[in-house]
C-alpha positions in Angstrom: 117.0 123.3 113.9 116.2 119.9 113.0 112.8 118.5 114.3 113.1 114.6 115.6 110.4 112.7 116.3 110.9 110.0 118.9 109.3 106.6 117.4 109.0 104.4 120.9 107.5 101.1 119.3 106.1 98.6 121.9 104.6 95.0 120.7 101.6 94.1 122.7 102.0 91.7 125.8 102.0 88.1 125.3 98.5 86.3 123.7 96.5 83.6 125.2 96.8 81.4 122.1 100.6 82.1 121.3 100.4 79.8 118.3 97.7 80.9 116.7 97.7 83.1 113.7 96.2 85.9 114.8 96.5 89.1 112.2 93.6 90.8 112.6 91.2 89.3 114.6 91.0 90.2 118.6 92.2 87.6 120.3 92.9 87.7 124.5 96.1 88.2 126.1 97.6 86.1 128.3 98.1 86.4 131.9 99.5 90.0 132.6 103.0 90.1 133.3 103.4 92.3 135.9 106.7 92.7 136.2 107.9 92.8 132.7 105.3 95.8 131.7 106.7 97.2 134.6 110.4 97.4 133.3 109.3 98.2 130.2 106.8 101.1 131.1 109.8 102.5 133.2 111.9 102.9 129.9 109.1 105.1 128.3 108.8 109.3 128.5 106.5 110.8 130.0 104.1 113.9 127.8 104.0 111.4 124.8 102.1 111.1 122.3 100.2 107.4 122.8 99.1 105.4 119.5 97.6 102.1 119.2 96.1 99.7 116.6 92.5 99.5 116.8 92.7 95.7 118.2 91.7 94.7 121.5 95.1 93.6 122.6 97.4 96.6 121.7 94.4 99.0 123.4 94.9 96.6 126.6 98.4 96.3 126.7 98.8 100.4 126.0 96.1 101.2 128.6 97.8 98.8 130.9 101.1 100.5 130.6 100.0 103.9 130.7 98.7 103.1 133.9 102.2 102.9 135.0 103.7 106.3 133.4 103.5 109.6 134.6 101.3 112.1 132.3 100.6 109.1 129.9 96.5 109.4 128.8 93.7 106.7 129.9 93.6 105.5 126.1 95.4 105.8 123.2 94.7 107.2 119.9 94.0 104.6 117.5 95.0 104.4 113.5 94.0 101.3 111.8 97.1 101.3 109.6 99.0 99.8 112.5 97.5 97.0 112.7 99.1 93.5 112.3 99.1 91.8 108.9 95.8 90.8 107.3 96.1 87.0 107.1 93.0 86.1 105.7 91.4 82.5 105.9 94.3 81.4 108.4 93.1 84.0 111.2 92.9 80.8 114.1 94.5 78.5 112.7 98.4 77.6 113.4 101.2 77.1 110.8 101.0 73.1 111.2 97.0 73.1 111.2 97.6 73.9 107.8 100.4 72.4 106.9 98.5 68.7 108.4 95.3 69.9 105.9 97.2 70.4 102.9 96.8 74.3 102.4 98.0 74.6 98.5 98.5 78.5 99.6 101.5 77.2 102.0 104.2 76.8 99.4 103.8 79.7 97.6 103.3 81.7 100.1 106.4 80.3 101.7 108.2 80.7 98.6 107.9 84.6 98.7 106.7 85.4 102.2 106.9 89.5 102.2 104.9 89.2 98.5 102.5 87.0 98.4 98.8 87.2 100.6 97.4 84.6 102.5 94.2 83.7 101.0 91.6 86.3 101.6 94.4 88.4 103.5 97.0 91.2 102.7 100.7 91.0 102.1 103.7 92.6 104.3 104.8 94.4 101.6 101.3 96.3 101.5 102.0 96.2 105.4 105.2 98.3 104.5 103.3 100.4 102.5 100.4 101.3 105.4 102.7 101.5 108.3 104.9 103.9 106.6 102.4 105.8 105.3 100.8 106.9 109.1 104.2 107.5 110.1 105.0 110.5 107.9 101.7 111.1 108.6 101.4 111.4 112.4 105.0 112.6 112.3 104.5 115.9 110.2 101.6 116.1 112.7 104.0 117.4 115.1 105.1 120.9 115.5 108.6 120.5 117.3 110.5 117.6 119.0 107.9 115.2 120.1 107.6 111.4 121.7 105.1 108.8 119.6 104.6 105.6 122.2 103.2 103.4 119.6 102.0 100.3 120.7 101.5 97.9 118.0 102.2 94.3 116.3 105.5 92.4 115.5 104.3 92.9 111.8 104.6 96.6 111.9 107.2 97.1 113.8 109.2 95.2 111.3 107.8 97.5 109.0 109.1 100.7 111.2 112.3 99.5 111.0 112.7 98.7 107.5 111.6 102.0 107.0 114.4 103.4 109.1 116.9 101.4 107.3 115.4 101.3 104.0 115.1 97.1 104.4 113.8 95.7 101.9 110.4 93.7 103.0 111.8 90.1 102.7 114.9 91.0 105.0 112.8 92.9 107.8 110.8 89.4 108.2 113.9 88.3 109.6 113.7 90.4 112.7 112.7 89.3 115.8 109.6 91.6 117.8 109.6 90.0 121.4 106.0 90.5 123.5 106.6 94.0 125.6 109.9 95.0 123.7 111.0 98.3 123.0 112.0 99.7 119.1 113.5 102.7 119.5 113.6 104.7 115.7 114.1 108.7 115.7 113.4 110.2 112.5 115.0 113.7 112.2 113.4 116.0 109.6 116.0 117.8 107.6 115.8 120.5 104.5 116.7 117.5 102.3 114.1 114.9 103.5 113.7 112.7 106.8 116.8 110.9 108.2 116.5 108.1 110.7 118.7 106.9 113.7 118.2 104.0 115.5 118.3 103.5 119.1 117.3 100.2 119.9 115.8 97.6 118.5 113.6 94.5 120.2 115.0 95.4 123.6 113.2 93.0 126.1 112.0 94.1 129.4 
């Protein structure tokens, strides 16, 4: 019998400093929103398996939540590979802050989004690359059918799903990851290699 591996992906809750680039660095949430987590902590199973990124708001936001589900543990494992994108130097800044300034890294990095690094940072391709990587990895973890809560980043949840539908990286940067929403991806093991179905995707509380 096939073993599936429930993928529930949940972006952190809204940031403080919405315009801001933040990729790595730990930056505050917002006000809590009560009654979105709510709705969106109702949609989640209970005996999961909880994952976060190591950052400050995706450890909040998936304590917060737990709170709120049956079984769920006080705090989450962590894996640094889900973290959001590395974006270097721009870490604080907004897209027009450097746009006003004259960054010469804009335009190529524009140009070729998925492929090209912010200065000092990482691309989403190597995103890709990462976030895939811990899910075989915590997946073939699991001895039967099993629930991952994974509470994470727009970035690499993009990356989840073009993983599940073999995206290329370009074309994932398309999707929209809403604060709090749910991405549903089941990947089914098989004798010929993993298979993916997906549930939902960016369902908002």
């Amino acid at each position: 019998m096939a073993k599936t591996v429930r993928w529930w992906w949940v972006r952190h809750a809204p940031l403080a400093q919405p315009h801001q680039i933040a990729g790595q660095a730990d930056v505050d949430l917002a006000l809590w929103p009560g009654s979105s987590a709510q709705l969106t902590a109702a949609r989640l199973p209970t005996s999961a398996l909880w994952l976060a990124s190591p950052l400050g708001r995706t450890r909040e936001t998936a304590a917060r939540l737990a709170a709120l589900v049956p079984a769920a543990p006080p705090e989450p494992a962590t894996d640094p590979r889900l973290m959001e994108q590395h974006f270097g130097a721009w870490q604080g800044h907004s897209y027009a802050e450097l746009e006003d300034a004259g960054d010469p890294h804009l335009a190529p990095f524009w140009a070729d989004p998925a492929g090209v690094a912010p200065p000092g940072g990482e691309t989403f391709t190597d995103v890709c690359h990462r976030v895939a990587e811990a899910v075989e990895e915590w997946s073939g973890r699991q001895t039967g059918d099993r629930d991952i809560i994974c509470v994470s980043h727009a970035g690499p949840i993009r990356a989840a799903v073009a993983q599940a539908l073999s995206l290329p990286p370009a074309t994932a940067l398309s999707l929209d990851v809403a604060p709090l929403s749910l991405t549903r991806l089941d990947r089914i093991a098989t004798a010929d290699g993993p298979v993916w179905a997906v549930r939902w995707i960016n369902r908002i509380p």
